[in-house]
N, C-alpha and C positions, 0 to 999 in steps of 0.2 A: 442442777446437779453438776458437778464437777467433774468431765472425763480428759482420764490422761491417755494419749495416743505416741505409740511408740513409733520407731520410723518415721518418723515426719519428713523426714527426705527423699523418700521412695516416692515409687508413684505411687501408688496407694495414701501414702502418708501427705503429697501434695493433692489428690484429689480430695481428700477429707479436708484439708484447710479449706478449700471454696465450697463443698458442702454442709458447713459447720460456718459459714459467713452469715447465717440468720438468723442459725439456733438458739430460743433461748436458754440453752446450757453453759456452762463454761467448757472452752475446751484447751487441755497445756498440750504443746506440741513437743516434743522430744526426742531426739538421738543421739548418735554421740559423736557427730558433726558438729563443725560450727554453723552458727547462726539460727540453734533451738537450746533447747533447755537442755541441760546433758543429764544423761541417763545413761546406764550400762544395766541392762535387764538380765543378765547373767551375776547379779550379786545383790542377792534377798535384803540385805540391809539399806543398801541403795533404795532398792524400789520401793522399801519401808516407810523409807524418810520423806520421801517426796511421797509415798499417799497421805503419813499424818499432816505432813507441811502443808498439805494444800489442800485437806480433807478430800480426796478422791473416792466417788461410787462405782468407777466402772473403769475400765482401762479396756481400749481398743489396740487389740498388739498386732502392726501391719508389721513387723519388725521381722527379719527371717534373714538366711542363708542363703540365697534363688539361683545361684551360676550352679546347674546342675550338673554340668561336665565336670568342675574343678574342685565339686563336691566331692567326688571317688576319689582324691587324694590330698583334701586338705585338715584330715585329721577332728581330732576329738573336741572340733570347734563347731561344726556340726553337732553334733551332740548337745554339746553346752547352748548354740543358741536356738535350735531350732527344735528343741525337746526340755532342756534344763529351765530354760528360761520363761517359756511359755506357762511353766509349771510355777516358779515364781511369782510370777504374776496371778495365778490364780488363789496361788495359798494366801495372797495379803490381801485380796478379795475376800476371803475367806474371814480372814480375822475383823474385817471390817463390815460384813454383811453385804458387800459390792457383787458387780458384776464384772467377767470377763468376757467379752467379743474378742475372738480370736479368728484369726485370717489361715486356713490350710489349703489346700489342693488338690487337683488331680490326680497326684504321682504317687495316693497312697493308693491307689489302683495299678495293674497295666501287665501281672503277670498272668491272670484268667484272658481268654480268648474271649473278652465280653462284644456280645452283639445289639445289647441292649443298655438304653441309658441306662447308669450304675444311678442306683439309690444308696440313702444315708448309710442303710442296716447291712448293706453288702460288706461283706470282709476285706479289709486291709491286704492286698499285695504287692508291693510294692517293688520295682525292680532295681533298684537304686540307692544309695546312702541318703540321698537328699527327699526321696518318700519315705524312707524308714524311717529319717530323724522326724519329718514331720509326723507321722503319723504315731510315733513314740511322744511327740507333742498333746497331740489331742486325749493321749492316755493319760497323760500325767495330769491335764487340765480336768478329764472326768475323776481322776482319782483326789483330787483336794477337796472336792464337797462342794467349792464354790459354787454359784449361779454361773451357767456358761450358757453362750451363743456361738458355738465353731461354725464356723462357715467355710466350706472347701470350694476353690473357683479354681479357674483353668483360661491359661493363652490371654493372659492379663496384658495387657497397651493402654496408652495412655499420650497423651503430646510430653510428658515428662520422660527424662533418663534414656534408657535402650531400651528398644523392646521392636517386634517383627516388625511394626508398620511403620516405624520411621527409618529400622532397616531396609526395609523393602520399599520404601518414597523414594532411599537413598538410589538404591540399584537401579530402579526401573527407569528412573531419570538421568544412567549416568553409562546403565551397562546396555549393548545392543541384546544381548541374550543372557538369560539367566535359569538354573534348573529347579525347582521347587516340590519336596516330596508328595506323596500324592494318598499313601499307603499309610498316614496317620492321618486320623479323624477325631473332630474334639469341636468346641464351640470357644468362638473370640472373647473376652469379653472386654468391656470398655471401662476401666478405673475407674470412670467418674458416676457410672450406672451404679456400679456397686460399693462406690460411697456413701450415694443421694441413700442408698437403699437401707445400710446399713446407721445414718444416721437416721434415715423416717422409724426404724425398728427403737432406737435408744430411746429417741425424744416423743415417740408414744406412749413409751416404756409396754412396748408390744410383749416385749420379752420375760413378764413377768408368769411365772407359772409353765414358764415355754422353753427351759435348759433345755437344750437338746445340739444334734450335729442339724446343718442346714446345707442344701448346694445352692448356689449362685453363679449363674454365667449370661449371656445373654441369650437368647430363642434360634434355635435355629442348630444345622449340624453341618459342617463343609470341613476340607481335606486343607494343610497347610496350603496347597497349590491355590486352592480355590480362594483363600484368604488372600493370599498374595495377589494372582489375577485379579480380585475385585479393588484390592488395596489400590493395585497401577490404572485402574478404571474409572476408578471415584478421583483420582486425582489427577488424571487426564494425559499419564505416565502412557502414551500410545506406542511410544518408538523402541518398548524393549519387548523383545520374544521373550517369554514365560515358558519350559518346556517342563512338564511333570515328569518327574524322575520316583525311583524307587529307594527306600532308607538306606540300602546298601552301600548309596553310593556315594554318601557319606558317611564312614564309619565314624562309628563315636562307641567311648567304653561305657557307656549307659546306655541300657532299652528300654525307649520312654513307649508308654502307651500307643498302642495301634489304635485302640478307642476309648476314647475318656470324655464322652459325653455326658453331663451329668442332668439328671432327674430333678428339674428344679419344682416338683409340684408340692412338696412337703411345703419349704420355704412361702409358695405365692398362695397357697391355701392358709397359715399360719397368720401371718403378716397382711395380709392383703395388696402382696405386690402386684403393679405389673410390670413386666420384665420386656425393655424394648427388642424387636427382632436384630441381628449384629449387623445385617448389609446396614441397616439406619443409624445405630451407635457408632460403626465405621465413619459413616457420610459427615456425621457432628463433629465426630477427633478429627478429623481430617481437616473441612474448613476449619475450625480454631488453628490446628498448625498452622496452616496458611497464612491466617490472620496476624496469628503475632510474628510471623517471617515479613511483613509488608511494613 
């Protein structure tokens, strides 16, 4: 089968090139960077061309919007990519009998006072432009009829691009003390877990008879602080003080989830995953950093 993967520059989208290095599928990588196939997923005829050109059954969209601060005022581009587009891509699923896997979040969550993991069937509330556009995503994907597989994950890292843990290598290695909040709770999870996983789901073709929303994150439930502390432990970052702090005390104009744990039992029951615990997925990303810094 032929799947076309959007984002190929992301972390997500560079963790599925090494998970897709055995598969007997094809897989075309794309963005609208140099050095992939170019693709612009916000214009139907584009995403047209390239499914009949290359006969494509399934399209993997890691493709998204994710600076969620710069999201509350960077306008109707939001919209377009991280709801119009998602939707594109399922309607040319549609006309071709394909499937779409699509990549969402945490952040359609976080305005309920949740004290327990959030499940699939839980309602959307999002506090933010950048969960509302996503979560306006996964509507427009259930409304085109296609075949889907939504998968919502949360506190994504990766040795690719930015992301906490190599911020936090960065600091704890450099700063004598550092403050990390303590009052948001959520599960790490490691790009390359929810690669392996979402490519073992394609190239079973698990997902037949099985549309539906999915969570994926890795096992376990710790506080930004706790993430960080274990981050400067595992990497042997001893010489910076870690002090938990309260979200106020960095104000930001988004109110991301207090708790955004997600209920990954629908997904490992469906599939037959198993989902590593995160201090161990941590302990992997980390030595590979390592490694390729030597």
């Amino acid at each position: 089968m032929n799947i076309l993967v959007t984002g190929a520059a992301g972390q997500l989208g560079h963790c599925m090139q090494n998970a897709s290095t055995l598969s007997a599928d094809r897989y075309i990588f794309t963005d609208v960077c140099e050095g992939y196939a170019a693709l612009d997923i916000t214009d139907p005829a584009a995403v047209r061309n390239v499914v009949k050109k290359n006969d494509v059954r399934c399209i993997i969209n890691c493709a998204a919007w994710t600076d969620v601060d710069r999201a509350e005022t960077a306008g109707e581009i939001l919209e377009r990519l991280n709801a119009a587009a998602p939707g594109n891509l399922a309607t040319v699923m549609k006309e071709v009998g394909g499937l779409i896997v699509h990549i969402s979040t945490d952040y359609v969550f976080g305005l309920e006072p949740y004290n327990k993991p959030c499940r699939e069937d839980q309602q959307g509330t999002p506090t933010g432009v950048y969960g509302l556009t996503k979560l306006h995503g996964e509507q427009r994907i259930m409304q085109s009829g296609a075949d889907y597989v939504i998968i919502r994950t949360a506190w994504l890292y990766s040795e690719y691009g930015k992301n906490f843990v190599k911020t936090m290598l960065s600091l704890t290695s450099t700063k004598p003390q550092i403050k990390v909040v303590f009052d948001q709770c959520g599960t790490p999870t490691y790009a390359q877990d929810l690669a392996d996983a979402i490519v073992h789901i394609v190239e079973t073709r698990g997902y037949e008879g099985k549309t539906g929303i999915y969570h994926y994150s890795n096992e376990g439930v710790c506080s930004w602080y706790d993430f960080a502390v274990q981050t400067a432990k595992t990497a042997g970052n001893t010489g910076c003080e870690i002090l938990p702090c309260h979200s106020d005390e960095f104000p930001s104009i988004v109110r991301r989830p207090a708790y955004s744990v997600l209920d990954k039992t629908k997904i490992k029951d469906t599939f037959g995953l198993r989902i590593p615990y995160w201090t161990d997925s941590l302990a992997r990303c980390i030595a590979n950093i390592k490694r390729e810094a030597l």
